[in-house]
VEXBASE-875854 format. One record per residue (C-alpha): residue number from 0; residue in one letter; x, y, z. Coordinates in steps of 0.1 Angstrom, whole numbers. Example, Ala and Ser with C-alpha at 12.3 -4.5 7.8 and 13.67 -1.06 7.14 Angstrom:
BEGIN
- 0 / a / 123 / -45 / 78
- 1 / s / 137 / -11 / 71
REM end
This chain:
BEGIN
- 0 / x / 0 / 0 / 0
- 1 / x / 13 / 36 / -10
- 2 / x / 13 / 59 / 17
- 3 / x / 11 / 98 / 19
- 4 / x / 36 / 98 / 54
- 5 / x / 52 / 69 / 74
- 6 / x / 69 / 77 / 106
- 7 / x / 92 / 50 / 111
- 8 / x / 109 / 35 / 146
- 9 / x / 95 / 64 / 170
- 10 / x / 78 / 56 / 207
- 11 / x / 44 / 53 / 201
- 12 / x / 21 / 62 / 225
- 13 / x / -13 / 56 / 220
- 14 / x / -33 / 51 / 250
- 15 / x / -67 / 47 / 231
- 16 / x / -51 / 15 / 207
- 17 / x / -31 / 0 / 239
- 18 / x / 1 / 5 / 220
- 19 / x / 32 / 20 / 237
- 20 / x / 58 / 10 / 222
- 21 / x / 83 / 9 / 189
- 22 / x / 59 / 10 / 162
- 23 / x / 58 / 29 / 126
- 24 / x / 28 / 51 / 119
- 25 / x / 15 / 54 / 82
- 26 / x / -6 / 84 / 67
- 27 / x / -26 / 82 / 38
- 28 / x / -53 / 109 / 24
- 29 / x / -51 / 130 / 57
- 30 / x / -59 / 97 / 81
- 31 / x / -44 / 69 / 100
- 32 / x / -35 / 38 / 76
- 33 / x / -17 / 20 / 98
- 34 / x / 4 / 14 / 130
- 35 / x / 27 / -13 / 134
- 36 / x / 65 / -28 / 130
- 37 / x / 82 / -31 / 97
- 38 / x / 60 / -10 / 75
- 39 / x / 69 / -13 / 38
- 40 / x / 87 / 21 / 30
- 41 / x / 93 / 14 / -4
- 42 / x / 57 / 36 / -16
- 43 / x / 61 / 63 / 12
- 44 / x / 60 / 89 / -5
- 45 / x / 79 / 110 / 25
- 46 / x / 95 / 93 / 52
- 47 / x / 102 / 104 / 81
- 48 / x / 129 / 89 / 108
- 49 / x / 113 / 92 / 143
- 50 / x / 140 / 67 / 161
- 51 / x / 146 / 79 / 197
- 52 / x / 115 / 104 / 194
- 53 / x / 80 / 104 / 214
- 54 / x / 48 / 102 / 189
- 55 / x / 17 / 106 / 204
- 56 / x / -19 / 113 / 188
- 57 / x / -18 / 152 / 180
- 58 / x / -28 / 164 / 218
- 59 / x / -61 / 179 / 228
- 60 / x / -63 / 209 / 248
- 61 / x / -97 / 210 / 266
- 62 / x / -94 / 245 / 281
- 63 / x / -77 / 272 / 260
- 64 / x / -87 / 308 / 247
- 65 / x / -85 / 317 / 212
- 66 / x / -107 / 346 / 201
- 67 / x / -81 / 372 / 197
- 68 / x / -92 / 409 / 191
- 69 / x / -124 / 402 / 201
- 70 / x / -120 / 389 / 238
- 71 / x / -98 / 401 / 267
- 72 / x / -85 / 367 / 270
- 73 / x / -75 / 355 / 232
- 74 / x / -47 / 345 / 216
- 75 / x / -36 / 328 / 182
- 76 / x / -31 / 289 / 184
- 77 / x / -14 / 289 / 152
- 78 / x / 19 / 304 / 173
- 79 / x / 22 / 280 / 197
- 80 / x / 9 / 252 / 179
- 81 / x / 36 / 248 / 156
- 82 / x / 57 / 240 / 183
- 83 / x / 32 / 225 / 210
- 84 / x / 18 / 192 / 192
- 85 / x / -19 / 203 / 202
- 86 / x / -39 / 196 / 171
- 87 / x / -72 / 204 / 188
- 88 / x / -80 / 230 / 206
- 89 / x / -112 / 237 / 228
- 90 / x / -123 / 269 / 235
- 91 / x / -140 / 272 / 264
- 92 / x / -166 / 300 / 264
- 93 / x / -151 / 327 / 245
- 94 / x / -180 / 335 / 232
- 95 / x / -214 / 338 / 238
- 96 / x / -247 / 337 / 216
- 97 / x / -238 / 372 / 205
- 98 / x / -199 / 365 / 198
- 99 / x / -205 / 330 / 181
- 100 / x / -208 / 340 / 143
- 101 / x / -174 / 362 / 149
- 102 / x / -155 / 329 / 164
- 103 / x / -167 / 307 / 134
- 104 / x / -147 / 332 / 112
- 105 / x / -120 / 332 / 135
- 106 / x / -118 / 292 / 135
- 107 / x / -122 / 287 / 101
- 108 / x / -90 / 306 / 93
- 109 / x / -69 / 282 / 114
- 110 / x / -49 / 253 / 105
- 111 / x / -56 / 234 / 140
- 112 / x / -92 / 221 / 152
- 113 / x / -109 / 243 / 173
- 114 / x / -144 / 230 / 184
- 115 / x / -162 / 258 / 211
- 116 / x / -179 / 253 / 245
- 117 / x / -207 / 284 / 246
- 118 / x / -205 / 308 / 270
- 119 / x / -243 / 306 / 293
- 120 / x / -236 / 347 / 289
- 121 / x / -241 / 356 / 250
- 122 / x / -217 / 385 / 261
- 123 / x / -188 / 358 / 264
- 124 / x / -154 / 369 / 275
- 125 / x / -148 / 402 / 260
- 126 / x / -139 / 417 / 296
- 127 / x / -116 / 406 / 326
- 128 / x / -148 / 392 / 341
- 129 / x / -183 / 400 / 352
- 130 / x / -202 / 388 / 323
- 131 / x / -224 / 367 / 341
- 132 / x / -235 / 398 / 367
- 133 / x / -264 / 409 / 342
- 134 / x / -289 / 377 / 338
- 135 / x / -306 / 390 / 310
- 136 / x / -274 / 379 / 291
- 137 / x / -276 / 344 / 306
- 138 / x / -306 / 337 / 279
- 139 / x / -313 / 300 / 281
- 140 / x / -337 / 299 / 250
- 141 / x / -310 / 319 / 229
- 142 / x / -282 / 294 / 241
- 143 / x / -305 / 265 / 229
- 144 / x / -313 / 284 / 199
- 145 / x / -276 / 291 / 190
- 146 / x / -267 / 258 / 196
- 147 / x / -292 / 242 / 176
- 148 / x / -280 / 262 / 144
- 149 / x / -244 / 257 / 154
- 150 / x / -241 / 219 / 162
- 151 / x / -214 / 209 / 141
- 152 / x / -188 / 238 / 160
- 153 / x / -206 / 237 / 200
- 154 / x / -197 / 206 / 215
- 155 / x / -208 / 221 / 254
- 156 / x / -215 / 246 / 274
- 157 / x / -190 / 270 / 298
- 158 / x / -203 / 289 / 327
- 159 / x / -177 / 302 / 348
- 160 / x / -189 / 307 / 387
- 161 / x / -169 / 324 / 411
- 162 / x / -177 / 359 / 431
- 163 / x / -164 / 380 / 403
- 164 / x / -177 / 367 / 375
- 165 / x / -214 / 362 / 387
- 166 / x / -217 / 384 / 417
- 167 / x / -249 / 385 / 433
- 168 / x / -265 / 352 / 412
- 169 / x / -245 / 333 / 430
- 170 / x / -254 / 297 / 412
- 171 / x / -280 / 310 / 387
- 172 / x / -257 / 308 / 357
- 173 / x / -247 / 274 / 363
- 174 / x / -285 / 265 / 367
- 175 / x / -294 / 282 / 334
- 176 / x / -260 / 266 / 319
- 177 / x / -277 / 236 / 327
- 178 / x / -308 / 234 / 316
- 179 / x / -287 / 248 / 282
- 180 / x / -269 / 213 / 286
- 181 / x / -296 / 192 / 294
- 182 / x / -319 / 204 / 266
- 183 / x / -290 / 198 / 239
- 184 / x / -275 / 170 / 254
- 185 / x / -241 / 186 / 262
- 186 / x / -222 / 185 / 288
- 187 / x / -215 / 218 / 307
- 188 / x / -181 / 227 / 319
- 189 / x / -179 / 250 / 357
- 190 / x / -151 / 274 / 358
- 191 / x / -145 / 274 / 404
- 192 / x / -124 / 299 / 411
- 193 / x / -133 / 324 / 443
- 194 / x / -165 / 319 / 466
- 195 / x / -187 / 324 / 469
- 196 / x / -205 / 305 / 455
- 197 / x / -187 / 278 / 475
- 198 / x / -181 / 242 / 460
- 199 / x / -199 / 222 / 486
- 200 / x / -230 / 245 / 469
- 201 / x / -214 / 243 / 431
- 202 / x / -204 / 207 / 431
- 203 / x / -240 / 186 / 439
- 204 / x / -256 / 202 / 406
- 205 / x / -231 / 188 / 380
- 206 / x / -235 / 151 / 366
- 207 / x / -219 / 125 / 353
- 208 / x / -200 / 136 / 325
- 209 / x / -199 / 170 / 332
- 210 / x / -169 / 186 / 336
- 211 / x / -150 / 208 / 366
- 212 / x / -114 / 228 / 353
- 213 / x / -93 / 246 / 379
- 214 / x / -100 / 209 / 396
- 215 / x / -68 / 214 / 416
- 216 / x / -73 / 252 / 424
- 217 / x / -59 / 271 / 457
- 218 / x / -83 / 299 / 453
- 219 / x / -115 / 274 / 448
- 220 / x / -99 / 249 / 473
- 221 / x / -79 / 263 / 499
- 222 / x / -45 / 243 / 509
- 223 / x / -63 / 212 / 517
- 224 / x / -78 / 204 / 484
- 225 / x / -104 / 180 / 493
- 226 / x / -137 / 192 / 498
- 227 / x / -158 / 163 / 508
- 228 / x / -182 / 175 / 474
- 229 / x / -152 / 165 / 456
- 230 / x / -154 / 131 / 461
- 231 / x / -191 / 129 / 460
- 232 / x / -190 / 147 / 421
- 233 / x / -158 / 124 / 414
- 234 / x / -174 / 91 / 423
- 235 / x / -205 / 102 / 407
- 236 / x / -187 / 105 / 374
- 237 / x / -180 / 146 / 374
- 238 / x / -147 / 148 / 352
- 239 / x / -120 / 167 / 368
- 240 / x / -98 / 190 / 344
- 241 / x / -69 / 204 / 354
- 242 / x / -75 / 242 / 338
- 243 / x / -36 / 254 / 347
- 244 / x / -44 / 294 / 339
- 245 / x / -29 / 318 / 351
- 246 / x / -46 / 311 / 387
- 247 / x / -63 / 277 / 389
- 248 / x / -33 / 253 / 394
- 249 / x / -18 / 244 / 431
- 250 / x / 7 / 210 / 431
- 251 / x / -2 / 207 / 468
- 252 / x / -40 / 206 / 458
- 253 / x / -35 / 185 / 431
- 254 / x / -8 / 164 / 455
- 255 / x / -33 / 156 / 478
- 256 / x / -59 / 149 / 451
- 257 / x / -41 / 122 / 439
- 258 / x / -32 / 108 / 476
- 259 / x / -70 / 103 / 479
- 260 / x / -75 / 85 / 443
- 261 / x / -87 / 114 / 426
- 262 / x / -65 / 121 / 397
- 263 / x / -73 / 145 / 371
- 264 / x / -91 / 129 / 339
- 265 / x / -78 / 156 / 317
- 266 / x / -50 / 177 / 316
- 267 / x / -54 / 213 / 298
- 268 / x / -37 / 244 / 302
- 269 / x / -63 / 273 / 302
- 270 / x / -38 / 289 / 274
- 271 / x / -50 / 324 / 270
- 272 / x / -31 / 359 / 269
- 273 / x / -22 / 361 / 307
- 274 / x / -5 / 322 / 312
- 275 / x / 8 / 321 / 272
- 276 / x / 41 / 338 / 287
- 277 / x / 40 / 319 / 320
- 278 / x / 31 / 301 / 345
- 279 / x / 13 / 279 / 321
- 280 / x / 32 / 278 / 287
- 281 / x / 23 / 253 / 267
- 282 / x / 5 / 216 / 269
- 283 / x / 38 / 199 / 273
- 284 / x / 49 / 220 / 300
- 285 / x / 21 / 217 / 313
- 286 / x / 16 / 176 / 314
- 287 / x / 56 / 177 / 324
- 288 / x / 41 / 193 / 361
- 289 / x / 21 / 162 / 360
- 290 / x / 51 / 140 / 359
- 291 / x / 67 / 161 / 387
- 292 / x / 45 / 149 / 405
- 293 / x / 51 / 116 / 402
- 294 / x / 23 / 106 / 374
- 295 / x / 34 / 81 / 347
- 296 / x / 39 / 92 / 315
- 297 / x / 14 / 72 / 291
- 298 / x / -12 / 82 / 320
- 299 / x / -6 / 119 / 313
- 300 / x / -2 / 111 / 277
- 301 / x / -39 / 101 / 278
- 302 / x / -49 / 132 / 296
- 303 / x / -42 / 152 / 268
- 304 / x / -53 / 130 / 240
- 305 / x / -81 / 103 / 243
- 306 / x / -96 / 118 / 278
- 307 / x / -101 / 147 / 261
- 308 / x / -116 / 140 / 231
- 309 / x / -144 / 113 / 247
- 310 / x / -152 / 139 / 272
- 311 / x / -164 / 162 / 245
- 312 / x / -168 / 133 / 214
- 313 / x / -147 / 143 / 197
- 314 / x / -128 / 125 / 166
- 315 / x / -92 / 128 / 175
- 316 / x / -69 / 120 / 207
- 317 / x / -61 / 88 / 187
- 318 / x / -40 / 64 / 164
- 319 / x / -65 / 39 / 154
- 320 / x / -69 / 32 / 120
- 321 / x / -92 / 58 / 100
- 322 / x / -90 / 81 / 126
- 323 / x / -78 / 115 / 116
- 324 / x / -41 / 120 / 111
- 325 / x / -33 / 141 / 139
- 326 / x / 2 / 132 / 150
- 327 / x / 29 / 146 / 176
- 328 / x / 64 / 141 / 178
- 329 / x / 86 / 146 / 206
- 330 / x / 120 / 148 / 216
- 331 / x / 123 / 133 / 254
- 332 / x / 147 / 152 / 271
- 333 / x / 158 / 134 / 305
- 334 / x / 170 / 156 / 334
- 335 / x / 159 / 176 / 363
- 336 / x / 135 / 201 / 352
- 337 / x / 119 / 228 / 380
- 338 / x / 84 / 237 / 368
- 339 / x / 60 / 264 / 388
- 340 / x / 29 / 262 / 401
- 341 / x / 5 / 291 / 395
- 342 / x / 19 / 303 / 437
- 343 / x / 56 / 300 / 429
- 344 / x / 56 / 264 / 444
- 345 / x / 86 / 242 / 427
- 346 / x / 81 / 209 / 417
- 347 / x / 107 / 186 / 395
- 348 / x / 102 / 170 / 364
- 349 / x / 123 / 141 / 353
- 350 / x / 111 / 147 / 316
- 351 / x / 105 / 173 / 288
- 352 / x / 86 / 169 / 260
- 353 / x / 99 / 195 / 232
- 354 / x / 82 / 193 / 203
- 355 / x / 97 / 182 / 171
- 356 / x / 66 / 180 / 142
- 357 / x / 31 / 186 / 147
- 358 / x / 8 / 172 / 118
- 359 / x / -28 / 178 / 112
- 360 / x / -48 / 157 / 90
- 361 / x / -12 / 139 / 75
- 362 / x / 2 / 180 / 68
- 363 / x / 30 / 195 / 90
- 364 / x / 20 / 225 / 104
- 365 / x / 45 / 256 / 92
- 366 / x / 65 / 279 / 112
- 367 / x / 44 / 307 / 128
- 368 / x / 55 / 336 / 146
- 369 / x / 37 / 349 / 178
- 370 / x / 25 / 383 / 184
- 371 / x / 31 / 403 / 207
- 372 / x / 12 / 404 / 243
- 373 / x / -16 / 426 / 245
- 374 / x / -9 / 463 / 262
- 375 / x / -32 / 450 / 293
- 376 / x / -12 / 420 / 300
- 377 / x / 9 / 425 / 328
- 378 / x / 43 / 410 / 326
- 379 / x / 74 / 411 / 350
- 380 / x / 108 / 426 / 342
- 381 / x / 117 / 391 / 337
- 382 / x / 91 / 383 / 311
- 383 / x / 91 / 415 / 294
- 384 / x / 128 / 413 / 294
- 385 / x / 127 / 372 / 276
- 386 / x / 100 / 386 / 254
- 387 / x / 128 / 413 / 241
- 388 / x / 155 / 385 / 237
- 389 / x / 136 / 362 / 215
- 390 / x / 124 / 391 / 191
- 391 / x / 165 / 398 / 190
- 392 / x / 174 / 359 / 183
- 393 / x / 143 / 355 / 155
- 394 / x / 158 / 388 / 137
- 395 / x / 192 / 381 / 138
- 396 / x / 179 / 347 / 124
- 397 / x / 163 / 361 / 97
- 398 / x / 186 / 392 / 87
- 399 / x / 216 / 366 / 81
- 400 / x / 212 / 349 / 48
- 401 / x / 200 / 314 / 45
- 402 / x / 231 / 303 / 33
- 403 / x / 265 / 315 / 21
- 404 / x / 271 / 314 / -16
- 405 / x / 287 / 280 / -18
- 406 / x / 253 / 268 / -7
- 407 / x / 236 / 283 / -42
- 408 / x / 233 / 273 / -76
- 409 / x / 230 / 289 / -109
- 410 / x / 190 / 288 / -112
- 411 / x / 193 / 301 / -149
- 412 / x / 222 / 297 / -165
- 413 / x / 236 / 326 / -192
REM end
């Protein structure tokens, strides 16, 4: 059989086909033809060595932000994409009923997969907060009715409920969020973050396949981490997300979550303008804190691929055959790696995934540059100061020719 792509010799982890292991992976017509040893390479039509290189499914990031120019929060994926291996990513509540026409456009001009939770307020996220203050924005009929004409881009709904966002509703957004879910047969994904409302009164209303991010929050959870509602919503099948940010991720929350056999189902960074430059990164810094913390690798490998994409239904997160071709490579890099939590706490990684190749649908995604940060981001000497360095490096890159001129030929001869 001819194929498009054949990655040959790599890692492969794929936790939703149970392989993890030395394997070849095969592309043809933008999906998965096959996984397996000793692939013929003869037809390839390019190969690719991955020997000594992590390939995962292309990851899924559940939680990110990317409306830019329209939202306070929103960035461009195609930036850190690139150079991430997230193929798919969710964003959570950007928009609202009124916003949702504007992020179609938006998505459609990315290379990456971007399917949308709906904001309960059709205002979305174009502020800092507070959109969920007003309930005449928290329309339940007009989130049914947006969702009914949008199904093939909404795939759930996103209610964030802390003091600032909802102020005195307290828990009437998430009610109306949902009824919005139940009616549509979505699941609804809670944002905790300060009380009140507290999660003891939060946590009972959610349901089995419904979805909590900041799950291992110090603001929503105080040092101990473990609510008893936690383990009530955990054992009745709530899904806990971790949500890093740029304020929803503690290790000793998420330390003694795991200590009581609660692990996170999904890992996701919450990428938006404010954690893009830190604390949160990127995905693979991002699962690499998991690892600090002493989770295995092909677990947090499926946190950010299969978990993902059955918590939503989604098509990717995978390698099986027929699935689309949305692959990651990795280089592993072994060492001692200090990683922050969103408080300054230090953990240690033992690994770091830098990515090599990110392919969507069997097509490497190109170089892309990043803007710059939004005026009302606040950044530290530090930051601003890295932010200046790089700009320097990519210049001097790209003000020095390619090559010298015994790299050239004579494209037309005289």
């Amino acid at each position: 059989m001819a194929y498009d792509l054949l990655l040959t010799g790599g890692h492969v982890i794929d936790p939703d086909g149970g392989v993890d292991g030395i394997a070849d992976v095969a592309v043809t017509g933008g999906r998965i033809a096959a996984v397996g040893t000793g692939l013929a390479r003869e037809n390839a039509r390019e190969l690719v060595d991955a020997r000594g290189r992590l390939v995962t499914p292309g990851l899924v990031d559940l939680h990110t932000h990317v409306f830019p120019g329209a939202t306070y929060w929103g960035i461009d994926p195609g930036p850190a994409a690139w150079c991430s291996g997230v193929t798919t990513w969710v964003d959570a509540g950007s928009a609202g009923a009124y916003g949702l026409d504007a992020l179609r456009a938006a998505v459609n001009g990315y290379r990456v997969r971007v399917p949308v939770l709906l904001n309960i307020s059709a205002v979305g996220l174009t502020g800092l907060t507070g959109e969920s203050r007003d309930l005449a924005a928290c329309d339940v009929d007009l989130a049914v009715t947006t969702i009914a004409a949008n199904r093939d881009l909404v795939y759930g709904i996103k209610a964030r409920i802390d003091a600032n966002t909802v102020g005195a509703n307290g828990l009437e957004p998430l009610r109306r969020a949902i009824t919005v879910a139940r009616a549509c047969e979505l699941p609804v994904m809670v944002h905790i973050g300060l009380a009140p409302p507290a999660i003891g009164e939060l946590l009972p209303l959610l349901g089995a396949g419904d979805i909590v991010t900041h799950c291992a929050s110090g603001i929503a959870l105080g040092r101990g981490g473990l609510d008893p509602a936690l383990r009530r919503a955990y054992d009745a099948g709530v899904l806990f997300d971790l949500g890093h940010g740029s304020g929803g991720f503690a290790y000793d929350v998420l330390e003694a979550q795991l200590a009581a056999g609660m692990p996170p189902h999904t890992v996701s960074t919450d990428l938006h303008a404010r954690s893009l430059h830190g604390p949160a990164f990127d995905l693979p810094t991002t699962m690499a804190k998991l690892l600090a913390v002493g989770v295995p690798l092909a677990t947090v490998v499926a946190s950010a691929t299969i978990a993902p994409a059955r918590a939503l239904g989604l098509s990717g997160g995978t390698l099986r055959v027929g699935a689309p071709a949305d692959v990651a490579v990795f280089a592993l890099e072994e060492g001692g790696f200090p990683l922050a939590d969103v408080h300054g706490q230090l953990r240690t990684a033992p690994l770091r995934l830098r990515n090599e190749a990110t392919y969507v649908a069997g097509r490497l995604l190109p170089p892309s540059l990043p803007a710059p940060p939004p005026p009302w981001v606040p950044l530290t000497t530090a930051q601003r100061d890295a932010l200046a360095h790089r700009s320097r490096l990519v210049r001097d890159l790209l003000t020095t020719p390619l090559v010298t001129p015994g790299g050239l030929d004579e494209q037309f001869p005289r």
